[in-house]
Backbone bond lengths (Angstrom), bond angles and torsions (degrees), N, CA, C in turn:
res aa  C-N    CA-C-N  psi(-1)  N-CA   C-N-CA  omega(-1)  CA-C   N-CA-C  phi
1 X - - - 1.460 - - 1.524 109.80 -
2 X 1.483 106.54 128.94 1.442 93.44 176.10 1.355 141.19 -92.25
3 X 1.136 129.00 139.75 1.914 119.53 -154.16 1.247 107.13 -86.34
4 X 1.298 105.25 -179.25 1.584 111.26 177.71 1.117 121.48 -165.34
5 X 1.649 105.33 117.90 1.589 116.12 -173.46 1.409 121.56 -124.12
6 X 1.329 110.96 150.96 1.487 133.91 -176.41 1.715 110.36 -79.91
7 X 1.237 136.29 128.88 1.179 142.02 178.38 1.787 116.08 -134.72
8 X 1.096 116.42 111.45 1.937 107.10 -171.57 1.475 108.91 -132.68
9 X 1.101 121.30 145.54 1.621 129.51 -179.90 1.443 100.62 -74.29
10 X 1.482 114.93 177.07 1.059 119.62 -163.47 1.783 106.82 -179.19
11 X 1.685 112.99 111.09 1.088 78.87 165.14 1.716 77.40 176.51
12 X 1.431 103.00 -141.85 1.652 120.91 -171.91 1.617 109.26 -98.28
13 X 1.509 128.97 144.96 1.265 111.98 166.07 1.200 153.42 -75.36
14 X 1.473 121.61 128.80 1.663 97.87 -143.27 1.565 136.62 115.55
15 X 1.996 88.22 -17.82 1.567 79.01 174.60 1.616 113.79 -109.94
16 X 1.520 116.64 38.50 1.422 108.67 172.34 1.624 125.51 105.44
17 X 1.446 108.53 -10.20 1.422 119.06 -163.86 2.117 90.56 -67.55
18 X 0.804 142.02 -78.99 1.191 145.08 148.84 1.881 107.40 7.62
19 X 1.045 102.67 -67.35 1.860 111.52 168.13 1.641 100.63 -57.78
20 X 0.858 134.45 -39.79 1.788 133.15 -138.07 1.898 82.72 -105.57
21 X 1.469 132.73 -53.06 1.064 131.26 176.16 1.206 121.10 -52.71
22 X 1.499 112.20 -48.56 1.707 119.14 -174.25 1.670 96.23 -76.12
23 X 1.375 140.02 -20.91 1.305 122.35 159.80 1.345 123.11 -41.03
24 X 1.690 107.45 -60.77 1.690 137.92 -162.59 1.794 78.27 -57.73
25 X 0.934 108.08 -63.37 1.429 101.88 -155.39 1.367 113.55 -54.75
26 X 1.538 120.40 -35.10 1.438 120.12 -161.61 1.847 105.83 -83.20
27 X 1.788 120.54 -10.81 0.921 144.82 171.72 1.630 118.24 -97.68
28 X 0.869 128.16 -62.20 1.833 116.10 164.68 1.145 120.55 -65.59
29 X 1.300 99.25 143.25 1.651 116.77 171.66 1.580 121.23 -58.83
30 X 1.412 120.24 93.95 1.372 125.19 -176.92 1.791 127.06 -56.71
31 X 1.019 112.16 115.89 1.696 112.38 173.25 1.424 114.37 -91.04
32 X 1.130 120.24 -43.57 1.551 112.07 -173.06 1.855 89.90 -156.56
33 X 1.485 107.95 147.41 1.227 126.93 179.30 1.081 99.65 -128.87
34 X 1.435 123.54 160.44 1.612 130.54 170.94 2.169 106.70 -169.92
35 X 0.821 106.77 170.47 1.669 114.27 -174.05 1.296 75.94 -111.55
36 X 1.229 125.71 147.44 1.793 149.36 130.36 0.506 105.97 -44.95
37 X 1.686 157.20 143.52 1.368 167.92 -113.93 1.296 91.14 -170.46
38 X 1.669 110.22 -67.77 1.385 117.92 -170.62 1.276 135.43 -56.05
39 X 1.678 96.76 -21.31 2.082 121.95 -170.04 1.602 85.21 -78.97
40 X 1.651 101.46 -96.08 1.346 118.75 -149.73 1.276 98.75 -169.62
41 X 1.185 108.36 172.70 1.417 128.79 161.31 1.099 121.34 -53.01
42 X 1.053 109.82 -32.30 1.589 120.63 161.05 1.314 132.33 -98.45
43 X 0.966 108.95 27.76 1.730 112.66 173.56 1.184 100.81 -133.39
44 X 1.561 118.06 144.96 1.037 141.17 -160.36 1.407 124.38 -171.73
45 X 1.497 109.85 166.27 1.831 107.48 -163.44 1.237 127.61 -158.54
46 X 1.332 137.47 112.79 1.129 117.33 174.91 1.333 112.04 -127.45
47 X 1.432 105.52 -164.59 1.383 113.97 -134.90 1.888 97.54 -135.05
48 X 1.655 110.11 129.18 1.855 108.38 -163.65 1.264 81.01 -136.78
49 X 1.236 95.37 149.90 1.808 110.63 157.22 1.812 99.12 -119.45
50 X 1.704 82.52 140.75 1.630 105.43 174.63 1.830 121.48 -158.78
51 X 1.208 113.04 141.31 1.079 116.47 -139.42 1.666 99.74 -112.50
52 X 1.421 131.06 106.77 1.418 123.09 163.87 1.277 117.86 -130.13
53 X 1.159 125.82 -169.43 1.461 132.00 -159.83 1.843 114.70 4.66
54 X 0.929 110.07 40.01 1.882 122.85 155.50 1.910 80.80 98.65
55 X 1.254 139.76 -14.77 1.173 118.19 178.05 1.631 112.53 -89.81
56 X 1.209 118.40 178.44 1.717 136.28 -154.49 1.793 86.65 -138.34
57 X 1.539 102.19 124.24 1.582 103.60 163.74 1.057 140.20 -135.39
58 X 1.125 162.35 -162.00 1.172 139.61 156.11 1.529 109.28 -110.98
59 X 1.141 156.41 127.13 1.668 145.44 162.56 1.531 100.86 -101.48
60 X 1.425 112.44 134.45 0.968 142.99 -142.82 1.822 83.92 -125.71
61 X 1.424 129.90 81.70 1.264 112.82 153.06 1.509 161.00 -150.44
62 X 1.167 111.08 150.77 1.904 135.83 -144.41 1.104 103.95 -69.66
63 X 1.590 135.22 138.08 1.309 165.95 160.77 1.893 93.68 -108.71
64 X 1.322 120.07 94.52 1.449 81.58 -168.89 2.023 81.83 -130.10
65 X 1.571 110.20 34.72 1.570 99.32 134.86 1.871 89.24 78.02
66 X 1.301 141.07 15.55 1.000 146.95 178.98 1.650 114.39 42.62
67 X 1.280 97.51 40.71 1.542 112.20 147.98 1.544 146.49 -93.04
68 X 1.518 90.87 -7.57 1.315 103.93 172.84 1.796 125.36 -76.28
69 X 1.813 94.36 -1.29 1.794 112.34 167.20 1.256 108.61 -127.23
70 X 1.346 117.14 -18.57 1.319 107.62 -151.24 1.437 92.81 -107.37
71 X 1.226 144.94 -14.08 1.642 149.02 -155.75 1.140 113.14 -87.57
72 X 1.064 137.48 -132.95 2.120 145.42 167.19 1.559 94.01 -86.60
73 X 1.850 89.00 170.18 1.520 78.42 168.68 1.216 118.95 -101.30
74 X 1.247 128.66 7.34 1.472 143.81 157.11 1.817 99.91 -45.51
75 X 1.352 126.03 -61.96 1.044 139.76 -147.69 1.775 96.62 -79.59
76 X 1.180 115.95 -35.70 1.067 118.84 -157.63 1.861 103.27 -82.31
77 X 1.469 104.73 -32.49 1.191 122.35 153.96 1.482 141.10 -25.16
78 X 1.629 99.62 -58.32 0.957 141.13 -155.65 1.517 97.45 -103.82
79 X 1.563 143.31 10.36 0.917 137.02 -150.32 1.770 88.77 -145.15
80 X 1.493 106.74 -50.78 1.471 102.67 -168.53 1.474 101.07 -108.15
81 X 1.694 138.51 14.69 1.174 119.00 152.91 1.274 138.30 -69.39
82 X 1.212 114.58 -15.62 1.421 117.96 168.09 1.648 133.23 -115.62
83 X 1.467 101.43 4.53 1.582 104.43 165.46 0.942 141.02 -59.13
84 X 1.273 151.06 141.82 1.284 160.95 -163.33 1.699 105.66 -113.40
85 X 1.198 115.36 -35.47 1.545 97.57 167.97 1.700 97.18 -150.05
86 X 1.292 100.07 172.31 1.466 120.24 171.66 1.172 123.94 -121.37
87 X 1.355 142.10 112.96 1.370 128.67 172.41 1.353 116.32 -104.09
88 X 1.637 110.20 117.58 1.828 98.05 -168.67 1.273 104.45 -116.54
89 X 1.566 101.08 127.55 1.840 115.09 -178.60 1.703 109.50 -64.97
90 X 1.352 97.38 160.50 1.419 99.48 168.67 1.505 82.56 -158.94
91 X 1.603 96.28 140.12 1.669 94.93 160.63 1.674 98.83 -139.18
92 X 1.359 103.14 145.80 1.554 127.44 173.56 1.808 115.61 -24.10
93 X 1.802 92.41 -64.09 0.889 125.34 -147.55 1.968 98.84 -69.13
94 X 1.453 111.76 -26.80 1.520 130.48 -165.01 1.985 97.21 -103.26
95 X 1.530 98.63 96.37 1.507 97.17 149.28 1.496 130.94 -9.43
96 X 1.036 109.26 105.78 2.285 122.48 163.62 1.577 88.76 51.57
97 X 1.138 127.93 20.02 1.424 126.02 160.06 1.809 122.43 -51.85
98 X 1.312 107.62 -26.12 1.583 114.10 164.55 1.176 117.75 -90.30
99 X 1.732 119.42 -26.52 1.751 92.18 171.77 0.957 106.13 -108.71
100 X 1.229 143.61 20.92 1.312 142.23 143.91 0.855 145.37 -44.26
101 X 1.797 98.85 -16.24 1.710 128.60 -169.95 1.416 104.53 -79.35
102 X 1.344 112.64 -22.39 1.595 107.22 -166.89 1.590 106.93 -69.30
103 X 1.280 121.52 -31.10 1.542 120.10 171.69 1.640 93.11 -41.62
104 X 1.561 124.79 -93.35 1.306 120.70 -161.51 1.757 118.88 -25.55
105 X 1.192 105.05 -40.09 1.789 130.50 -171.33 1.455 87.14 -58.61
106 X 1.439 123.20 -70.46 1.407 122.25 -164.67 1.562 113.52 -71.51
107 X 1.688 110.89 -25.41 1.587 97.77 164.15 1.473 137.45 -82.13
108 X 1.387 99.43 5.94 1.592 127.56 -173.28 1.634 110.81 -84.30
109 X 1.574 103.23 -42.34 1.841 125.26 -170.54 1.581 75.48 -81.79
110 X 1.706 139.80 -53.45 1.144 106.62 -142.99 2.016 112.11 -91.81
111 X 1.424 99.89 -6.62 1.546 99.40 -169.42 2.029 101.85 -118.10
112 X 1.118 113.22 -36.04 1.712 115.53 -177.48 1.118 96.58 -43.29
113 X 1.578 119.63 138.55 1.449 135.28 155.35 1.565 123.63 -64.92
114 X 1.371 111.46 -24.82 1.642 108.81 175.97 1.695 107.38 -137.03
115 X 1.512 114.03 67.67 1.443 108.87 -157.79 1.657 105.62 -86.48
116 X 1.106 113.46 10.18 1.733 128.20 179.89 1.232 91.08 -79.44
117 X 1.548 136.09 -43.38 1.369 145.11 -175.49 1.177 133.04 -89.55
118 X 1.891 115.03 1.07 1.187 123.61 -150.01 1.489 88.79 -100.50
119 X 1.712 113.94 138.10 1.562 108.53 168.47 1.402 108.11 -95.55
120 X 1.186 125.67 134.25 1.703 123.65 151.58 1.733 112.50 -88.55
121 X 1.200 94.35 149.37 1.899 94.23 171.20 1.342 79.79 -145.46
122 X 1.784 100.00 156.58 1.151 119.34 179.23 1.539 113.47 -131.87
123 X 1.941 111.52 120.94 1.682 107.68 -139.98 2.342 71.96 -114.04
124 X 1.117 105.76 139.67 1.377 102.62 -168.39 1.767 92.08 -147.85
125 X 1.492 97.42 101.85 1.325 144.94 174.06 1.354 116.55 -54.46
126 X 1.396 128.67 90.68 1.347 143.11 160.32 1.639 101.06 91.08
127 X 1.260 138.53 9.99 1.521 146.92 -173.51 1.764 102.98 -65.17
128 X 1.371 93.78 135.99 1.831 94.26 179.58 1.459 113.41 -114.90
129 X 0.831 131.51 -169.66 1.603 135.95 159.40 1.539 104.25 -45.86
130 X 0.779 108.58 -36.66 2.209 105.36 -163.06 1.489 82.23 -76.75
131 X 1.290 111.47 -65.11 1.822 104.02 -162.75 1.777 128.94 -59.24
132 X 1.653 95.68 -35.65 1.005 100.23 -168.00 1.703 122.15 -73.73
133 X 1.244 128.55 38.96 1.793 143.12 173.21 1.399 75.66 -101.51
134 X 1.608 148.51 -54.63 1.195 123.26 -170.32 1.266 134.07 -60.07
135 X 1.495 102.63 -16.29 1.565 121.25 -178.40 1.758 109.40 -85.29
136 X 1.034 99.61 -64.30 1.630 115.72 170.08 1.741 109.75 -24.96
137 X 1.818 114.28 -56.18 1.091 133.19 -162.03 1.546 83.01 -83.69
138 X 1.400 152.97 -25.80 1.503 135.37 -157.56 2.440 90.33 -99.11
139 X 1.274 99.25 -23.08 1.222 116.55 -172.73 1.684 102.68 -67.19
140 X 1.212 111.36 -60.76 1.640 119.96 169.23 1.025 117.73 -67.43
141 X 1.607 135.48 -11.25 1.134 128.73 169.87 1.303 130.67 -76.02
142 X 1.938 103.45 -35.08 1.053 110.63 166.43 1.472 119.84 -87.12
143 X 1.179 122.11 -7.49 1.564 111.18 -158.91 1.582 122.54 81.54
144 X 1.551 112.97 24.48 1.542 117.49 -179.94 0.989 106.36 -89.78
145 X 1.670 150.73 122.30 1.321 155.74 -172.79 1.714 96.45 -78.04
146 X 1.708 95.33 136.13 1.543 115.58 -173.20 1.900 101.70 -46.83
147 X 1.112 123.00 -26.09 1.820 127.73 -157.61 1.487 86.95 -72.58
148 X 1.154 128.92 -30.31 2.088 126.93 -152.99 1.308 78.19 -123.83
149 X 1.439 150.01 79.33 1.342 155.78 145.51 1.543 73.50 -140.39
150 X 1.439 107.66 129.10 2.128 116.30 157.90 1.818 96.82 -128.86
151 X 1.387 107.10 144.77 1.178 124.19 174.47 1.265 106.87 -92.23
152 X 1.574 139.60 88.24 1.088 124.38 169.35 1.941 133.17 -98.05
153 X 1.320 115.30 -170.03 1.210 119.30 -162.93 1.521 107.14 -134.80
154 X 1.278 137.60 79.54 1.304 132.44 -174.86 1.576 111.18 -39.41
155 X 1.772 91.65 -70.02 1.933 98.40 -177.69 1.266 125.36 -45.46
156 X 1.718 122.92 -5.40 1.668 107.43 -167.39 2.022 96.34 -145.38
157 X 1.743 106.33 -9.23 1.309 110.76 166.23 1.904 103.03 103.12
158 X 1.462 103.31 -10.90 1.566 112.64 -159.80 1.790 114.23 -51.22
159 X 1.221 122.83 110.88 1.314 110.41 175.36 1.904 103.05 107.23
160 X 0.900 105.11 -9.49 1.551 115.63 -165.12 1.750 99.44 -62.09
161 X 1.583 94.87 -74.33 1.738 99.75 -177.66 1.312 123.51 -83.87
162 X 1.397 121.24 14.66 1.768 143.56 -179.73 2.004 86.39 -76.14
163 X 1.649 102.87 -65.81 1.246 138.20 168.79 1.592 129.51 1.56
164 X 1.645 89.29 -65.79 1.496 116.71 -162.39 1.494 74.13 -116.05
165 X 1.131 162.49 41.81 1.545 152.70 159.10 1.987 89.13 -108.98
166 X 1.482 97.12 -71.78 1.436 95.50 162.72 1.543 143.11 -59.21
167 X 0.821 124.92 8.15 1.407 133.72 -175.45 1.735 87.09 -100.77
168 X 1.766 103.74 -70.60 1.653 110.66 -164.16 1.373 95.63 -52.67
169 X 1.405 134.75 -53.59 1.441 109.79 -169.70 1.125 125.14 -67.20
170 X 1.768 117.94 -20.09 1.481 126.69 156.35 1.721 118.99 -25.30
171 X 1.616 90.35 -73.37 1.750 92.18 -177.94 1.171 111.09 -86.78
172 X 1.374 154.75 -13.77 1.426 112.15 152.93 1.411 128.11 -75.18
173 X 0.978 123.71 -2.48 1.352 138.67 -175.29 1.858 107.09 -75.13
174 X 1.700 103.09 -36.64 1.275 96.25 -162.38 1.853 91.51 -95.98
175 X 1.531 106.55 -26.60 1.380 114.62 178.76 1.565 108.64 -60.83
176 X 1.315 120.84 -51.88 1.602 125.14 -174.88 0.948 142.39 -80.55
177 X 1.289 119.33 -23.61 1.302 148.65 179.37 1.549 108.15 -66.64
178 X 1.591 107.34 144.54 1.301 103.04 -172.69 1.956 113.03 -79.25
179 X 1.222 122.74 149.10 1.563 108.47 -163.42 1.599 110.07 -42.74
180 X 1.482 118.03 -32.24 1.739 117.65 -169.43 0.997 128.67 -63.84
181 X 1.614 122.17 -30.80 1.304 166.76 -127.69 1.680 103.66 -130.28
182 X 1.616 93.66 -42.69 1.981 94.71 -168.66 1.713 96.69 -75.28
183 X 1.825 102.17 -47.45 1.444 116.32 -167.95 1.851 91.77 -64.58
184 X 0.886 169.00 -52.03 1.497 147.43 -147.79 1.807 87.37 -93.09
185 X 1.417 142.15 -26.56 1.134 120.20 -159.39 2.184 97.17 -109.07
186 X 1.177 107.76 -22.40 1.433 107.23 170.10 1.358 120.79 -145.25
187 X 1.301 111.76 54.32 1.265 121.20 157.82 1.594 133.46 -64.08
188 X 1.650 103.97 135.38 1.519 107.44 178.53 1.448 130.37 -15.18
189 X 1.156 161.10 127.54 1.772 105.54 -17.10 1.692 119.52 -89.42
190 X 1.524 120.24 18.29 1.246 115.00 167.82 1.241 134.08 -21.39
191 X 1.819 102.32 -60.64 1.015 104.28 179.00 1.664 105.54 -140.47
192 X 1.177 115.24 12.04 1.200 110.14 -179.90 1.860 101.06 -98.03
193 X 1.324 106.82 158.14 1.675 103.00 -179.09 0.930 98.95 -102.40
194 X 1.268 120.88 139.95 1.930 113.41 157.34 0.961 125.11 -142.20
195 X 1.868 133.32 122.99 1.037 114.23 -134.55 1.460 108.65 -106.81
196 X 1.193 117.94 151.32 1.681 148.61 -157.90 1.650 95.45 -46.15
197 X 1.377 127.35 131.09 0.985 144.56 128.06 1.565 133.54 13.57
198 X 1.464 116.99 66.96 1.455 109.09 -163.80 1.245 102.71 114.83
199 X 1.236 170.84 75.67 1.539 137.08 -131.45 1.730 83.19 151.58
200 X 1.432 102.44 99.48 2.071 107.06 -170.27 1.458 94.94 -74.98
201 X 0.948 159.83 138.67 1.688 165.97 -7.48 1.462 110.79 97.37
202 X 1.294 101.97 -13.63 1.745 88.49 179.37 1.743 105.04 -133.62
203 X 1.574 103.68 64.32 1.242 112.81 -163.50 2.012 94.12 -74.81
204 X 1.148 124.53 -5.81 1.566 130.14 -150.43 1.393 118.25 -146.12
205 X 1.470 102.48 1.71 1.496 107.00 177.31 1.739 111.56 -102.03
């Protein structure tokens, strides 16, 4: 039977998620496309099949125009209850654009329907050796395992489909897998997030 998962960007405006999507897209094999009605004019989604651990899936994924924080809170709701993963941009080049991410993180724990299951990866946009102790330190803060941190490259695509190879095998892996099997290969905080100590939870309510 074939599965089906939700995948959505996430991040600050400005840092590329829009660039990083229209890559995925111009590189995977498309099943179904559609405009969001509900986002904007600018949000949009399509639809890949990809195949790991012996299952076939569908990923389902959102450009949805930074409404999925920034909109009602109906909307915002309605955006992260049914995802299966999150990928949150950060780029160098864009002001507090990395800790900024923790809003999405905390609206993810407070609205996702299966957030024990939810993967985050963190795709960090033009970062070098000098910068990246800031990334590392935003990585341990949350509990994001070093494998779902990708170094990518807007201008040349580098790291893009390495990216979304790891992410998709992320969630079916943690989705399919039998619990014995999931727990020795993604156990707490592998892949589960959990958020830091002190850290208000109702950044969106």
């Amino acid at each position: 039977m074939e599965r089906n998962y939700t995948l959505i960007f996430a991040g600050q405006h400005g840092v590329g998620k829009t660039n990083i999507f229209s890559c995925l897209k111009r590189q995977l094999p498309i099943t179904e496309e559609e405009v969001l009605s509900s986002v904007s004019s600018n949000g949009n989604q399509f639809v890949t099949s990809v195949q790991s651990h012996g299952v076939v899936a569908k990923v389902s994924i959102w450009d949805t125009a930074g409404m999925e924080l920034n909109g009602s809170l109906g909307m915002t709701r309605s955006y992260f209850k049914d995802c299966h993963g999150i990928i949150l941009v950060a780029n160098r080049n864009v002001e507090s654009s990395l800790h900024i991410l923790s809003d999405w993180i905390t609206a993810a724990q407070n609205y996702c329907n299966h957030v024990n299951r939810l993967v985050i990866s963190l795709w960090a946009v033009d970062y070098d050796s000098e910068n990246m102790p800031l990334v590392q330190d935003f990585l341990r803060e949350w509990h994001i395992p070093d494998n779902l941190m990708v170094r990518i490259s807007i201008a040349n695509g580098n790291g893009i489909m390495d990216g979304f190879k790891t992410v998709a095998d992320a969630m079916i892996a943690i989705n399919e897998s039998p619990p014995s099997l999931r727990d020795s290969l993604y156990s707490p905080p592998n892949i589960l997030v959990q958020p830091p100590a002190g850290k208000n939870s109702n950044c969106c309510s």
